[in-house]
C-alpha positions in Angstrom: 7.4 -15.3 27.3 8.9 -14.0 23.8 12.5 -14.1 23.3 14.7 -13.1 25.7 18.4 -14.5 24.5 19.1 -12.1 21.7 22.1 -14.9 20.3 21.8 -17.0 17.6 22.7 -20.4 18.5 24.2 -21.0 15.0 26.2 -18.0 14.1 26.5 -16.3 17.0 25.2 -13.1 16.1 22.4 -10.7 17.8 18.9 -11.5 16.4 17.6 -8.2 17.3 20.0 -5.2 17.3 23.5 -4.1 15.9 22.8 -5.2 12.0 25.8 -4.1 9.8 25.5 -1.1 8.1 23.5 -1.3 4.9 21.6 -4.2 5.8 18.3 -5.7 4.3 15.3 -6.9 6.1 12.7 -9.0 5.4 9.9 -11.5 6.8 9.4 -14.6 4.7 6.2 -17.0 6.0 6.4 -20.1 4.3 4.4 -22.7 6.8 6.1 -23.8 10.2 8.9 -21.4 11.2 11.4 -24.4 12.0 12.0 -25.5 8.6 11.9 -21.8 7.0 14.5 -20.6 9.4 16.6 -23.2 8.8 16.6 -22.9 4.8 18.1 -19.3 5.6 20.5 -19.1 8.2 22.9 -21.4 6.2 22.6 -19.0 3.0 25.8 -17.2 1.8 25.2 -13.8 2.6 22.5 -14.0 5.5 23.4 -12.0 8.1 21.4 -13.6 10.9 17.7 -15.3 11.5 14.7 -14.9 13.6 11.7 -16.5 13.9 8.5 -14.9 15.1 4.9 -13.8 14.4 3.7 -10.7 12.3 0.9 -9.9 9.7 -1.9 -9.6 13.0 -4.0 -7.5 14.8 -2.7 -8.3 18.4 0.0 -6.7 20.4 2.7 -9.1 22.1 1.3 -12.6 20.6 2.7 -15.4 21.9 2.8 -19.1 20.0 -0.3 -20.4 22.0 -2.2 -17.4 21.1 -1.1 -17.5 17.5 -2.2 -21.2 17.4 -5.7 -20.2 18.0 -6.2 -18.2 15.2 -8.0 -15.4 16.4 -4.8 -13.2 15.8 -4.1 -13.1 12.3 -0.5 -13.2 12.4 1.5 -15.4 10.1 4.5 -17.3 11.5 7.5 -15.6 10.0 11.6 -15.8 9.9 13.1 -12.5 9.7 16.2 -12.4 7.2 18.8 -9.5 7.5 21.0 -10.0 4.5 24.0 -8.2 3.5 22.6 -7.3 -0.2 26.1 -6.7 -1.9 26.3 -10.8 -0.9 23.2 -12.2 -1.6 20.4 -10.3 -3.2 16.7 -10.0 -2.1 15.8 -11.9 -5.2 18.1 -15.1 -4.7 16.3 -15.1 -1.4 12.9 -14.4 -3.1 13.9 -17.5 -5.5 15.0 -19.0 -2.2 11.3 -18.3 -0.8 9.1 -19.4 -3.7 10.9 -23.0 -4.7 11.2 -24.1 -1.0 7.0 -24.3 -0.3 4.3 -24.6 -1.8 2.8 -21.1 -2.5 -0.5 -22.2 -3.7 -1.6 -23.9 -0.5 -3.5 -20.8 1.0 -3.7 -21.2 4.6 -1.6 -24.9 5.6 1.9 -25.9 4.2 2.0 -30.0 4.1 0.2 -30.9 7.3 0.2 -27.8 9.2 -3.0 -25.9 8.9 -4.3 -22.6 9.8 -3.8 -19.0 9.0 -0.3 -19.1 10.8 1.0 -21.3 8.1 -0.1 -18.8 5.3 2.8 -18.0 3.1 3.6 -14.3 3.2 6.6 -11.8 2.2 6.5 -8.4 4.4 9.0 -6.2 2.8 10.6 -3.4 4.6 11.0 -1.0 1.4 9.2 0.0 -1.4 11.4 -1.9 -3.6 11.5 -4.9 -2.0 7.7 -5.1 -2.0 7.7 -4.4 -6.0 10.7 -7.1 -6.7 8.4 -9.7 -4.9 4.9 -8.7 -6.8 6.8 -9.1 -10.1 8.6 -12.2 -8.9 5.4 -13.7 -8.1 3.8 -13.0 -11.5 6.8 -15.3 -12.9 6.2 -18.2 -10.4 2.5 -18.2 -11.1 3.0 -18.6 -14.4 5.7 -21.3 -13.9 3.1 -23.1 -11.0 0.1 -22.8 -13.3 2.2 -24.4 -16.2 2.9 -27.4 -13.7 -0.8 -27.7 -13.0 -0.9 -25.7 -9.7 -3.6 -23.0 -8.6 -2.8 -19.3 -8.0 -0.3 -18.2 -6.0 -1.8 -17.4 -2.2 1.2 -15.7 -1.0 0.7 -12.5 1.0 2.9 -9.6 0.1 2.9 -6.0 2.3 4.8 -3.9 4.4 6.3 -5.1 7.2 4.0 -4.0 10.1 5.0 -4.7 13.7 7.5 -8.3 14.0 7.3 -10.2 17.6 10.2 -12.6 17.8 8.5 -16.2 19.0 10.0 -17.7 22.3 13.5 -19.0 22.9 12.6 -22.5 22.4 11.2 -21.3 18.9 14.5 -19.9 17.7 17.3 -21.9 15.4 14.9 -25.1 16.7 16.1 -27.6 14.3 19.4 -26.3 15.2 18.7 -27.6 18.7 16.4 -30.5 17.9 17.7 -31.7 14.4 15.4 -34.8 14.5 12.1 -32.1 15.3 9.2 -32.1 13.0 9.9 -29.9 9.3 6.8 -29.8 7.3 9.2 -27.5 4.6 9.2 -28.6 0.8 9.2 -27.0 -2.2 7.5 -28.5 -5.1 10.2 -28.6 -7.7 8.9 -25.3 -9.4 12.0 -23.2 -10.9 12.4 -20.2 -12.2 14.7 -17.4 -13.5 14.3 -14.4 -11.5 17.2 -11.8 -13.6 16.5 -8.3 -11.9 18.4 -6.7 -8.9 17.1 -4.9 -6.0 18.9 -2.9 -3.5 18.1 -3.4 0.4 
C-alpha cells in the first residue's frame, strides 16, 4: 500500500498537493531514502519532503517490489523548494557532498540498483545546472582519488511516493539504520538557476 497520509510528520505540510506558487521540484537518489530525506527537510528554504521510487519501468511499485530489482526504479526523496530561499544549486551542492556519487549501484552497505544515485529534474534548466555541476564534482572526486561520477541525471518521469512507514522515517525512528555519508568532497558551485 503506497502512501495514504499526505502530512508530513515534521512540518506539517501536504507531501503531495497545494505547493506554493512558484515552487521547484526535484527527485534526488542518493542510497537509502531515510537518510536522504532527512538531510532535506531541515534545509532553509525546503518546502516539504517525500520519499518514493522513480527512474522504472513499472506502474505502482511498491518497496518489496523495488527491493527485487526487476523494476528499475531508484529510491528517491522529492524536494519542493521555494527557489527565491534556497536555490537548486545549494541543494545540488547539498546532493553531491552528502554520498558518495562514484559508487554506481550501492551507497555504504546498501546494494542494488535502488540505491543508485540519481537527479530527475523537472525543467530543462534544472537538468542543465546539474550536468554542469557534475562536471565540477568529478573533477574535484577524481583529484581526491575517486572514479567517475555514476550519478543518473534526466527528466523526471512518473514519482510513486513509498508507503507511510517510509516517509520522515528517521523522524519517527531516530535510532533506524542511515547508510548516508558524504565523503568530504567540496566544491564551489557559483551559478543560479530558477525553478
Amino acid at each position: 500500500m503506497l502512501a495514504k497520509n499526505p502530512t508530513h510528520f515534521v512540518n506539517g505540510q501536504n507531501m503531495f498537493e497545494n505547493y506554493p506558487d512558484g515552487a521547484g521540484r526535484v527527485l534526488f537518489g542518493m542510497g537509502c531514502f531515510w537518510g536522504a530525506e532527512r538531510i532535506f527537510w531541515g534545509l532553509n528554504g525546503v518546502h516539504v519532503t517525500s520519499v518514493g521510487y522513480a527512474g522504472g519501468s513499472h506502474d505502482n511499485p511498491d518497496y518489496r517490489l523495488v527491493c527485487t530489482g526487476r523494476t528499475g526504479h531508484a529510491e528517491v526523496v522529492h524536494v519542493v523548494y521555494d527557489p527565491p530561499v534556497i536555490t537548486f544549486e545549494e541543494l545540488l551542492k547539498v546532493f553531491f557532498e552528502n554520498h558518495d556519487p562514484t559508487q554506481g549501484n550501492r551507497q555504504g552497505n546498501d546494494i542494488g540498483t535502488q540505491y543508485r544515485s540519481v537527479i530527475y529534474t523537472y525543467t530543462d534548466e534544472q537538468r542543465l545546472a546539474a550536468k554542469t555541476a557534475c562536471v565540477r564534482y568529478e573533477s574535484a572526486y577524481r583529484k581526491k582519488g575517486y572514479g567517475p561520477i555514476t550519478t543518473e541525471i534526466k527528466m523526471a518521469g512518473n514519482y510513486y511516493p513509498a508507503e507511510d512507514y517510509h516517509q520522515q522515517y528517521l523522524a519517527r525512528n531516530p535510532n533506524g539504520y542511515c547508510g548516508i555519508g558524504g565523503t568530504g568532497v567540496v566544491c564551489p558551485i557559483p551559478a543560479r538557476v530558477e525553478a
